[in-house]
C-alpha positions as CSV (number, residue, x, y, z in Angstrom):
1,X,80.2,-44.2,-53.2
2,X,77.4,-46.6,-53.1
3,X,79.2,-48.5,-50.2
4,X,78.5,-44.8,-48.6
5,X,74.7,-45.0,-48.8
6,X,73.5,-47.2,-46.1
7,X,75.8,-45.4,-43.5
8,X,74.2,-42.3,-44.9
9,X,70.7,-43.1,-44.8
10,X,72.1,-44.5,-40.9
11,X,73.1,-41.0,-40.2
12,X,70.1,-39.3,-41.6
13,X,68.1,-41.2,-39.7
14,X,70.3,-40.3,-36.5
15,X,70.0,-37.2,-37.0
16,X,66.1,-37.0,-37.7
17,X,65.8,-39.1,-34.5
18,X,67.5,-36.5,-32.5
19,X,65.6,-34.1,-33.9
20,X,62.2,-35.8,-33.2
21,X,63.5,-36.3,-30.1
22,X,64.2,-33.1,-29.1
23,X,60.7,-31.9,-30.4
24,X,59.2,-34.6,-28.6
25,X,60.7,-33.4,-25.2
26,X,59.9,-29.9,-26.1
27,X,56.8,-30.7,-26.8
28,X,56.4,-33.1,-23.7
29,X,58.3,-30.2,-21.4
30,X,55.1,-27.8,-22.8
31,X,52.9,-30.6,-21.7
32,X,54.1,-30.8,-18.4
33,X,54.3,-27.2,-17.9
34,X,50.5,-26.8,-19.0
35,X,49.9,-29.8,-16.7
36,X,51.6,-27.7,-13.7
37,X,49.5,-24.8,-14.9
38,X,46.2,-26.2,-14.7
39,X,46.3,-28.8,-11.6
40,X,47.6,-24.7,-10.2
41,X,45.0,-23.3,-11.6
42,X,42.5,-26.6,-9.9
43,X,43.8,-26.1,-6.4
44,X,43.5,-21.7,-6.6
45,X,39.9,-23.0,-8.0
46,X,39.3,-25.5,-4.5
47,X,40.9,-22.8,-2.6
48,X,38.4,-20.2,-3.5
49,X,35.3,-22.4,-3.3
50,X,36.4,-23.5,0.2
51,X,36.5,-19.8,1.5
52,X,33.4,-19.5,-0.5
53,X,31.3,-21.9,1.3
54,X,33.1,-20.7,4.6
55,X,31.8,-17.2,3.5
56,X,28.1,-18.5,3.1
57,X,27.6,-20.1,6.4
58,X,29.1,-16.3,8.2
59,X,27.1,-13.3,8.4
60,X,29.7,-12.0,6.2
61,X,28.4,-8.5,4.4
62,X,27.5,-8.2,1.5
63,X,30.7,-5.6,0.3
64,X,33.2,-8.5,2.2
65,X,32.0,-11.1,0.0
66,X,31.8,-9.2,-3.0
67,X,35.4,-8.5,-2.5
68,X,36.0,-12.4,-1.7
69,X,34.6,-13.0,-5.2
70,X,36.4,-11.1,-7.3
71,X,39.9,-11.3,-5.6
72,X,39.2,-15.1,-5.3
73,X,38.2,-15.0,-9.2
74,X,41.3,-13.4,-10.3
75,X,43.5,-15.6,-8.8
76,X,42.0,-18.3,-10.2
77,X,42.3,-17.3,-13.6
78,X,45.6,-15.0,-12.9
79,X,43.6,-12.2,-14.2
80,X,44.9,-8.4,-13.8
81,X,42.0,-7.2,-12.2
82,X,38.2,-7.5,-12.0
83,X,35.0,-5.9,-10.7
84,X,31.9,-7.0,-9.7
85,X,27.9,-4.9,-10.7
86,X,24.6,-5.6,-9.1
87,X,21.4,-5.1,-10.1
88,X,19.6,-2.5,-8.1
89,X,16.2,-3.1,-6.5
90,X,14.4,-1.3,-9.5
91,X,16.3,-3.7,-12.0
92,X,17.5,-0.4,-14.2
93,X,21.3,-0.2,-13.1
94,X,24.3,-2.0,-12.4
95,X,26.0,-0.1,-9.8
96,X,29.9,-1.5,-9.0
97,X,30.1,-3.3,-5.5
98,X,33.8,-4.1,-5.8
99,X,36.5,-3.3,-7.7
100,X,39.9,-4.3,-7.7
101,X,42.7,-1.8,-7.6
102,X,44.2,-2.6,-10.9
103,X,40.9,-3.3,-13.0
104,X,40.8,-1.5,-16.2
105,X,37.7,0.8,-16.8
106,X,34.7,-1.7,-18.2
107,X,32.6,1.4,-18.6
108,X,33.4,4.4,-21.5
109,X,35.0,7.7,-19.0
110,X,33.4,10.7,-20.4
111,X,36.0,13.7,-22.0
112,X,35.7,15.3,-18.8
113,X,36.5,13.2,-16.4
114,X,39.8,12.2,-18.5
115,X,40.9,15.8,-19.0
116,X,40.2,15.9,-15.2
117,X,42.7,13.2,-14.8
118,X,45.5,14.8,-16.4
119,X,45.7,16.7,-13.6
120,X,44.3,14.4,-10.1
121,X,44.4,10.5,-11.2
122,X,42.1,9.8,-8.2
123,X,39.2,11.2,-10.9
124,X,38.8,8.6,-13.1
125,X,38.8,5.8,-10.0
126,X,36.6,8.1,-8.7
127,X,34.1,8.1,-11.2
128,X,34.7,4.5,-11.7
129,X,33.6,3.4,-8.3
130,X,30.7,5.8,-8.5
131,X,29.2,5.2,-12.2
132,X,25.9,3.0,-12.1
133,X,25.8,1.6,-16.0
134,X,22.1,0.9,-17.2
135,X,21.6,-2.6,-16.9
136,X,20.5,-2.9,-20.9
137,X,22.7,-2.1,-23.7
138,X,26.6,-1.4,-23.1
139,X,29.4,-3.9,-22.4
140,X,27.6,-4.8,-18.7
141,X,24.3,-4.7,-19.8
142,X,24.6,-6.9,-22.8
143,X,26.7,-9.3,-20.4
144,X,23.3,-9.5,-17.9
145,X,21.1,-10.5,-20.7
146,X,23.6,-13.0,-22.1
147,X,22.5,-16.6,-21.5
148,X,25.7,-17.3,-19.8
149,X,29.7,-16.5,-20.0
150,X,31.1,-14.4,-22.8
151,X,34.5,-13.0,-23.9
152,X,35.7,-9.7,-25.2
153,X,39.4,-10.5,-27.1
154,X,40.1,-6.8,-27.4
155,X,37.3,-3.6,-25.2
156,X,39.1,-1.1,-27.7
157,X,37.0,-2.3,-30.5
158,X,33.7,-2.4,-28.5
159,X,30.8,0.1,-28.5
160,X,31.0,1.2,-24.8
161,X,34.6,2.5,-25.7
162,X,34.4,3.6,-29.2
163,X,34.6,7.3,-28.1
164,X,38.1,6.6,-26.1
165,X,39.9,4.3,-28.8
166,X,37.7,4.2,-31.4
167,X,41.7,4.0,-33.8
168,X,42.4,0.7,-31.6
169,X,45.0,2.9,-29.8
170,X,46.0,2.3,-26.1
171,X,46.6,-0.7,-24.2
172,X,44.5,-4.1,-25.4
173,X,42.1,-5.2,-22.4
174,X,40.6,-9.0,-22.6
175,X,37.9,-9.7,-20.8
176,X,35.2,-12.7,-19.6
177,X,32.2,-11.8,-18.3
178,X,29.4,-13.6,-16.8
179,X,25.9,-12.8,-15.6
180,X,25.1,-13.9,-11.9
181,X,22.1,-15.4,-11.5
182,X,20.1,-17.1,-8.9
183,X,16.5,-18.9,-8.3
184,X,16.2,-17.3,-11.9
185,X,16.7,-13.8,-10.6
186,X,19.6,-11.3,-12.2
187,X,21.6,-10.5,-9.3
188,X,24.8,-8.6,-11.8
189,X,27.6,-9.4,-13.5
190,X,31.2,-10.6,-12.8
191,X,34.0,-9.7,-15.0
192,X,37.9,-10.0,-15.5
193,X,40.2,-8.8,-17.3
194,X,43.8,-9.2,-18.4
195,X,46.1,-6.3,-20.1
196,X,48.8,-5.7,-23.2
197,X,51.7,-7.5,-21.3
198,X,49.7,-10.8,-20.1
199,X,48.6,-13.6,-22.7
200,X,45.2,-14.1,-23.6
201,X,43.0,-16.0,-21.9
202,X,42.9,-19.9,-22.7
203,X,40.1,-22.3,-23.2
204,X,40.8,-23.7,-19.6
205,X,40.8,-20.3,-18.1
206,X,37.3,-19.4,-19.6
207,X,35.6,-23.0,-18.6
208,X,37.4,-22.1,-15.6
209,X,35.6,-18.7,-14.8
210,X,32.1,-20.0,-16.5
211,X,32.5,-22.4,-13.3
212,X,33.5,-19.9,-10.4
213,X,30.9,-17.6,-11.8
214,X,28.2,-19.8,-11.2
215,X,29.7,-20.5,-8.0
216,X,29.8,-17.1,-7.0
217,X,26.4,-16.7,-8.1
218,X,25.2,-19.0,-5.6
219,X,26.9,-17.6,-2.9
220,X,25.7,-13.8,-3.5
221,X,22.1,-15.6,-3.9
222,X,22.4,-18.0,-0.6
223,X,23.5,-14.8,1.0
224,X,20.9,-12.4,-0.2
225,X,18.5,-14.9,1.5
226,X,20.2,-15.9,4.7
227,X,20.7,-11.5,4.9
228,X,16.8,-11.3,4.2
229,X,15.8,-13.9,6.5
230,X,17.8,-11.9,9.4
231,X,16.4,-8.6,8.4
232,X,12.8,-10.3,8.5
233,X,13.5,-11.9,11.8
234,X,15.0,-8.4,13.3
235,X,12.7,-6.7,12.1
236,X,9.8,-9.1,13.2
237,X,11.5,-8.8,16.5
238,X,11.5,-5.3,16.9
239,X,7.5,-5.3,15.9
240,X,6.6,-7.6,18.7
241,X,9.4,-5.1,20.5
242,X,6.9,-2.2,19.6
243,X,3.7,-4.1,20.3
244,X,5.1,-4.6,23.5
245,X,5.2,-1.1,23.8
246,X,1.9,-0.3,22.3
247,X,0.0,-2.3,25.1
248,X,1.1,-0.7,27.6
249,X,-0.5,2.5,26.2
250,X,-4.0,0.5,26.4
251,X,-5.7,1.0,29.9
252,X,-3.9,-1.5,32.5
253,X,-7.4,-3.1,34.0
254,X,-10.7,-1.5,34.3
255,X,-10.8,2.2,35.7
256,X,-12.9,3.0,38.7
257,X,-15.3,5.8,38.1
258,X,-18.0,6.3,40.3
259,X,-21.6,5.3,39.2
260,X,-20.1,3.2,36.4
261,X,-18.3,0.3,34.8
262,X,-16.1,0.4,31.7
263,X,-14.7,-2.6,29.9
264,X,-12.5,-2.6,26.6
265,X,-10.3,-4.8,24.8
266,X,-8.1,-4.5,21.7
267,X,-7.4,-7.3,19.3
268,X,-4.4,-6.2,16.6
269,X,-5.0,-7.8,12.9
270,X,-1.4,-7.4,13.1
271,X,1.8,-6.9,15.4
272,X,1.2,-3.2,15.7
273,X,-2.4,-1.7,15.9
274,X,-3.9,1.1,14.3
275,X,-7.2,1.3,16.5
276,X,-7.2,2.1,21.0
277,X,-9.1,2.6,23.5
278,X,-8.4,4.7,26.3
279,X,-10.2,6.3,29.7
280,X,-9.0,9.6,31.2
281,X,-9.2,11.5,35.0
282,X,-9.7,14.9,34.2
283,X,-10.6,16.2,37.4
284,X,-13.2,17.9,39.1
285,X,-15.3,14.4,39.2
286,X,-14.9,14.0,35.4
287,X,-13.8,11.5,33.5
288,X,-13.3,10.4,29.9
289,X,-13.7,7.7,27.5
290,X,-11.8,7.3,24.2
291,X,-12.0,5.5,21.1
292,X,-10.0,5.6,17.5
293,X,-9.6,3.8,14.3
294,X,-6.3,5.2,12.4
295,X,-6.9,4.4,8.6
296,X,-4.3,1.6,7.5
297,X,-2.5,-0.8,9.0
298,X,1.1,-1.5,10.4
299,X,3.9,0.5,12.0
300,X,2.5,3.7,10.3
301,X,-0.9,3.9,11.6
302,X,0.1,2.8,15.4
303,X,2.9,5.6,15.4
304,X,-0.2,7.6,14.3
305,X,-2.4,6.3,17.4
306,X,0.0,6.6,19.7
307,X,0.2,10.6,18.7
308,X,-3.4,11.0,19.1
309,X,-3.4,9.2,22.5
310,X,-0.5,11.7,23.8
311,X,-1.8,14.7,22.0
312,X,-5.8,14.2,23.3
313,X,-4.4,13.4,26.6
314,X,-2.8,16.7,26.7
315,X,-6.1,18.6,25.4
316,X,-8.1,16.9,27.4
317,X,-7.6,18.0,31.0
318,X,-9.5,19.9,32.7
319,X,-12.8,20.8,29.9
320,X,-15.7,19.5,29.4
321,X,-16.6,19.9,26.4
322,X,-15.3,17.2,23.9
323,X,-15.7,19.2,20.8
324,X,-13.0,21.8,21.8
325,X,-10.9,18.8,22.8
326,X,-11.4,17.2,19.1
327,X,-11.0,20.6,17.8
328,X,-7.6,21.1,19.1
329,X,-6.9,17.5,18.6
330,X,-7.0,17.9,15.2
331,X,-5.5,21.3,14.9
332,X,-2.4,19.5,16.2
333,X,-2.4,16.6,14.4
334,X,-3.1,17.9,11.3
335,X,0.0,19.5,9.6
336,X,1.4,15.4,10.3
337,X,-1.5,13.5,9.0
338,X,-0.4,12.3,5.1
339,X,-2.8,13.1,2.7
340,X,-3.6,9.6,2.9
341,X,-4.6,9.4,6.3
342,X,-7.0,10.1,8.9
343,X,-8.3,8.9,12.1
344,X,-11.9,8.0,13.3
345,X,-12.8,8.8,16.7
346,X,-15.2,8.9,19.8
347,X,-14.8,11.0,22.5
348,X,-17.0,11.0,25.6
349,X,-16.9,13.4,29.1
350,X,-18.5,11.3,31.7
351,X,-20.0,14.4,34.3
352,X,-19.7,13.6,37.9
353,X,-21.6,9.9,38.9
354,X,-25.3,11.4,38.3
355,X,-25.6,10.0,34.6
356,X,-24.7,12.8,32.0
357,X,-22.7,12.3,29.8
358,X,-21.3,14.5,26.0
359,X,-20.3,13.0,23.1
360,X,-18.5,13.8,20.5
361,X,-17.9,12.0,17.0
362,X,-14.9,12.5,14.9
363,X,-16.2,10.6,11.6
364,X,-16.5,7.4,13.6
365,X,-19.3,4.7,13.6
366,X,-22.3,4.8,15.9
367,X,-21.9,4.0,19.3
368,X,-25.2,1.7,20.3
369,X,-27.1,2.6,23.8
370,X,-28.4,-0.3,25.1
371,X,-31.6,1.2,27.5
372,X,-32.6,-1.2,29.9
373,X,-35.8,0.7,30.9
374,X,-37.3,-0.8,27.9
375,X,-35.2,-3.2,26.3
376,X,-34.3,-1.2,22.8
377,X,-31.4,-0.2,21.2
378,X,-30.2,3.0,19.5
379,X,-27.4,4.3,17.4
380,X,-25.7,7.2,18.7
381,X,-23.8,9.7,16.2
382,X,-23.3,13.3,16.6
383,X,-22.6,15.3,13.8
384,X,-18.3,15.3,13.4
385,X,-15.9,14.8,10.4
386,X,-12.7,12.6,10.8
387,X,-9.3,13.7,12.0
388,X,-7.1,14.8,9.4
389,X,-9.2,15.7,7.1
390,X,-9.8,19.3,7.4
391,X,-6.7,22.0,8.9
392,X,-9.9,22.9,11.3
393,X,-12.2,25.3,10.6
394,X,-14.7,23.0,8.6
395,X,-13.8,20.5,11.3
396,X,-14.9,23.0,14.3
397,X,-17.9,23.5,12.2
398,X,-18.9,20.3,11.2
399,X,-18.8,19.0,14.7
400,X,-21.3,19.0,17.4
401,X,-21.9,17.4,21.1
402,X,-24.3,15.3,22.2
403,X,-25.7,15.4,25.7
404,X,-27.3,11.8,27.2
405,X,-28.5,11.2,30.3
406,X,-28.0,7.6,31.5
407,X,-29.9,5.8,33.8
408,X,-29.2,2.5,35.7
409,X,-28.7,-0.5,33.7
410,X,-28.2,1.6,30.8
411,X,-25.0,0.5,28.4
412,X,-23.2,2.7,26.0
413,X,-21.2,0.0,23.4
414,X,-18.4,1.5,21.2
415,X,-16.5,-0.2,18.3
416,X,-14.6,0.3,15.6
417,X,-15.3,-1.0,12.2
418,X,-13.2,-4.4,12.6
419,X,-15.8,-5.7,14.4
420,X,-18.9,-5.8,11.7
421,X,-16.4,-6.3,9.2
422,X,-15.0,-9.3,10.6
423,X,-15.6,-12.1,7.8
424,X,-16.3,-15.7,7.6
425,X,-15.1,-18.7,5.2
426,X,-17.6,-17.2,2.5
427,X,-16.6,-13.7,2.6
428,X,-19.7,-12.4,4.2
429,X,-19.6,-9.8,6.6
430,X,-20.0,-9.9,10.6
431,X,-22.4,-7.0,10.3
432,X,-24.6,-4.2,12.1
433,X,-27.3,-6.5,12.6
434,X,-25.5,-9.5,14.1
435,X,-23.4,-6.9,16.1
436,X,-27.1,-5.4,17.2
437,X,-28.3,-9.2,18.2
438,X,-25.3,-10.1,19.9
439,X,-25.1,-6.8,22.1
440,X,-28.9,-6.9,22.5
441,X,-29.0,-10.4,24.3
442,X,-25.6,-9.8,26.8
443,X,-26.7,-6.0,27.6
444,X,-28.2,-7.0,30.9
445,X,-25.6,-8.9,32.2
446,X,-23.2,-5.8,32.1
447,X,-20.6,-4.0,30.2
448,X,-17.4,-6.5,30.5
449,X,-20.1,-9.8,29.5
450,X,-21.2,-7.3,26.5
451,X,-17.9,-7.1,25.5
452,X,-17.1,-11.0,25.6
453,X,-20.2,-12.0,24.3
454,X,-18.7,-9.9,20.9
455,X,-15.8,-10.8,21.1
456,X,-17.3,-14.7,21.5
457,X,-19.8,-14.0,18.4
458,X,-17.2,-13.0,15.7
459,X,-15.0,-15.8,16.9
460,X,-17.7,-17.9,16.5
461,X,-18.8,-16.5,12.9
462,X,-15.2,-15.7,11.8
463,X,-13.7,-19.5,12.2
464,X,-10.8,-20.2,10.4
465,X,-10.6,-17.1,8.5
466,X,-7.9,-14.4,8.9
467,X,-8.7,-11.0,10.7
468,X,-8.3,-8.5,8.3
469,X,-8.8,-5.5,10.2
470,X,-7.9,-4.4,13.9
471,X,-10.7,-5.3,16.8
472,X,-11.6,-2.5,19.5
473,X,-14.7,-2.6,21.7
474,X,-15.4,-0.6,24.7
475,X,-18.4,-0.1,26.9
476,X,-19.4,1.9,29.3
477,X,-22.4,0.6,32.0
478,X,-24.6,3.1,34.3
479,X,-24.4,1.6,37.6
């Protein structure tokens, strides 16, 4: 028996050797296998970050590469399904940009809409698709204000869905979830999930998604701004489109009207100007001269000046007295004027070549008549409330004409309130009594060098600093 020993110990150890062996290759077999799994799992990764850059340098939209995302996403991480929420403008709600077809409800489906799909199935992907969550509190909200990439083992037992499965029932849902963010801006979340019949998630799998969702976070950024920065230059385009437009609403050249000369020019603070200047044939020997100041700026108040023009072209023809043309100028315009709104204006009827001329003032600033019998200067400004402001009675009330008689040499300067209050480096004001000056020493010489020696002044004064508010000067010179 003791011969019997050593052989065995021999075959014990044989034995124990095969079975270390055999654990060793099972074991080595699970290490391959996990090997194959993530160097898979690597190139899906590449894969997706190659269309992913691809994506950023198209003018792909902003749905396309949503979807890119979170199909790309799931592959990578063989998930069953995932969606993908952004943050709306206000920063309130997450509303769902893409969801995959099999992605299991991340947001709690009210009693209704279930009972609903007992009987149509397309309600609850309906609501789904449709449901903007708030973007604090919740299973997506508490994902955006997460400092980075979280994991759900089991939604059952979380708050959102406490109402549905509050008994753990129904089918276990894992999830990862990440906030998107970029240039430290919340942009939304990214999420996937995997169901009862697939295994959880590994540590791989989740370093795996912390990386794509950053990733995909800079795409959605980079293509918010490369989106934005066409908008801005199609849209910029489509101003200078409009201010094309606009100038050809300004007078083409000086008009000829016997026994006078009238200059005008129109500098725009921006692309589109509120402010115009216009001259009119309305028969009989009669002619007039118009000037307007919309209140604002931008594409809203020259839409607004190029309705006045049309509408006190079409009242103006034909009368002769400019207070019944402001009067049903503003009649028309009113009922489209926001409360907001209102337009200054000077209207003059130029009568026949002998020197009479009727103004009328709709809230505007004082016209200044240059008189060269003596060499003063006087502000014009006949009673007259804005455009706009009142539906029309007040308005008919309020405003009265003026009747001058010009003789030669005499020069009628209008302007609107750009001009005096055009500033410098120092934030001081152009003002009347620079504006007086200036018009004072170029009156002689005529109504186009009045309106150049202005314009030369607040360049002059102004320098370097930006023009604030639209420029518009016209004159008007009794031969």
């Amino acid at each position: 028996m003791d011969r019997l020993i050593p052989y065995i110990l021999l075959l014990v150890a044989v034995i124990g050797l095969g079975i270390t062996i055999r654990v060793f290759n099972r074991r080595l077999k699970r290490t391959n296998d996990e090997l194959v799994a993530v160097e898979g799992e690597e190139e899906r990764m590449f894969n997706y970050l190659h269309d992913l850059g691809l994506a950023i340098g198209e003018d792909t939209t902003q749905a396309g590469l949503s979807k890119m995302i979170v199909d790309g996403v799931n592959d990578v991480v063989s998930a069953r399904g995932g969606a993908l929420y952004l943050l709306d403008e206000a920063g309130e709600k997450l509303h769902p940009k893409y969801l995959s077809q099999d992605c299991p409800a991340l947001v709690g489906v009210p009693k209704k809409v279930r009972k609903k799909a007992e009987l149509d199935p397309r309600a609850t992907e309906s609501f789904l698709r449709l449901y903007q969550a708030p973007a604090e509190g919740g299973l997506l909200g508490e994902a955006l204000g997460a400092s980075g990439a979280t994991r759900v083992a089991d939604l059952r037992y979380h708050e959102t869905f406490r109402e549905e499965s509050g008994d753990g029932s129904g089918e276990r849902v894992e999830a990862m979830l990440s906030p998107l963010r970029h240039g430290g801006k919340d942009l939304g979340v990214l999420v996937v999930a995997r169901t009862g019949e697939q295994p959880e998630f590994s540590e791989n799998d989740f370093t795996v998604f912390r990386s794509a969702a950053e990733q995909s976070a800079f795409a959605l950024g980079n293509a918010m701004i490369y989106r934005e920065a066409h908008e801005k230059r199609q849209f910029e385009s489509e101003l200078r489109n409009a201010s094309e437009v606009q100038r050809v609403l300004l007078p083409q050249g000086e008009p000829i009207v016997p026994g006078y000369r009238v200059s005008g020019t129109n500098v725009p603070a921006r692309i589109i100007s509120g402010d115009y200047y216009d001259h009119l044939d309305l028969g009989e020997g009669r002619h007039g001269v118009v000037i307007a100041d919309v209140s604002g700026k931008g594409v809203g108040a020259g839409l607004l000046m190029a309705m006045c023009r049309s509408v006190l072209r079409s009242q103006a023809w034909g009368k002769s007295d400019p207070a019944e043309v402001l009067d049903g100028v503003n009649r028309q315009l009113f009922p489209d004027i926001r409360e907001d709104m209102f337009i200054s204006l000077f209207y003059g009827v130029i009568d026949g070549d002998g020197g009479l001329i009727r103004l009328a003032r709709a809230g505007h600033d004082a016209a200044l008549l240059f008189r060269a019998a003596d060499g003063s200067i006087e502000e014009i400004k006949p009673p007259g409330l804005a455009l706009g402001i009142d539906d029309g009675d007040v308005f008919a009330r309020v405003t009265k004409v003026m009747e001058l008689q010009l003789n030669s040499g005499d020069l009628l300067l209008f302007y609107t309130d750009g001009v005096k209050e055009a500033t410098d480096a120092a934030g001081e004001e152009f003002g009347m009594e620079r504006l007086r000056r200036t018009f004072l020493k170029s009156a002689t010489l005529g109504a186009e060098a009045a309106v150049d020696a202005v314009q030369r002044d607040l360049a002059e004064f102004s320098g370097e600093s930006r023009q604030m508010d639209d420029i518009t000067l016209l004159a008007l010179e009794k031969r």
